[in-house]
C-alpha positions in Angstrom: 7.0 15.5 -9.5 4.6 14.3 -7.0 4.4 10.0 -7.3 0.5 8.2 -6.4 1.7 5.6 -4.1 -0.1 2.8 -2.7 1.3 1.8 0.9 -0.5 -1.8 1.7 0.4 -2.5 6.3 -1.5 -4.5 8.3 0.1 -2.2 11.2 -1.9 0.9 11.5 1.0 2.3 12.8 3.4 2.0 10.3 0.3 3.5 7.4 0.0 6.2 9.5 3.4 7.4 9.5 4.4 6.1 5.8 0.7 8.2 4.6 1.8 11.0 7.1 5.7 11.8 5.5 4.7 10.8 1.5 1.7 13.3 2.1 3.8 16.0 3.3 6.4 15.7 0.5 3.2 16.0 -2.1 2.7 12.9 -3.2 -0.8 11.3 -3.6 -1.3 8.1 -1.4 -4.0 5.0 -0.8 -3.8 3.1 2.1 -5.0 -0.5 2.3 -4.9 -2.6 5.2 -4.5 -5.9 4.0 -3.6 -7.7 0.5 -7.0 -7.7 -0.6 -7.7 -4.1 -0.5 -4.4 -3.2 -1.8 -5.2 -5.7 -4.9 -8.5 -3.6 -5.4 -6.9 -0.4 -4.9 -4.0 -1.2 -7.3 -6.3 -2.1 -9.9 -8.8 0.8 -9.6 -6.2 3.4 -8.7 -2.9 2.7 -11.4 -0.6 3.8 -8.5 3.2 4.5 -9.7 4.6 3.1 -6.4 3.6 0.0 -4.1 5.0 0.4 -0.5 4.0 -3.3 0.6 4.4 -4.7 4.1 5.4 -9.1 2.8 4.8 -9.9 6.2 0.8 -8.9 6.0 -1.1 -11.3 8.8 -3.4 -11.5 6.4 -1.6 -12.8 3.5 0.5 -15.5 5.2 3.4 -16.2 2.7 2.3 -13.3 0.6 -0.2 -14.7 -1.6 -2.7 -11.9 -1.3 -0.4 -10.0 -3.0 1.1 -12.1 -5.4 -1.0 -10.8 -8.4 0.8 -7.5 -8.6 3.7 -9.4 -10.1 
């Protein structure tokens, strides 16, 4: 059964690769580059999975994704 998963990395590296093996295994993903995004993607989107980087430059400590909780 093929997941939607959300992968939220500031590194574009590390999306690229995450987007690259979840895509060839058939799953649906979003990619957001920062905790902001990923909060608007989360909401719009209803993904079953959330692949989140806590150490986003962004974010600091985390907060910009502290409303998934």
């Amino acid at each position: 059964m093929a997941a939607r998963i959300l992968i939220i990395d500031d590194n574009p590296e590390n999306l690229e690769l995450m987007t690259y093996l979840l895509d060839a295994f058939g799953h649906t993903t979003f990619k957001a580059m920062d905790g902001e995004e990923g909060l608007e993607l989360a909401r719009r989107e209803k993904p079953n999975l959330i692949l989140c980087d806590l150490c986003l430059a962004s974010a600091g400590t985390g907060e910009g994704v502290l409303p998934l909780r």
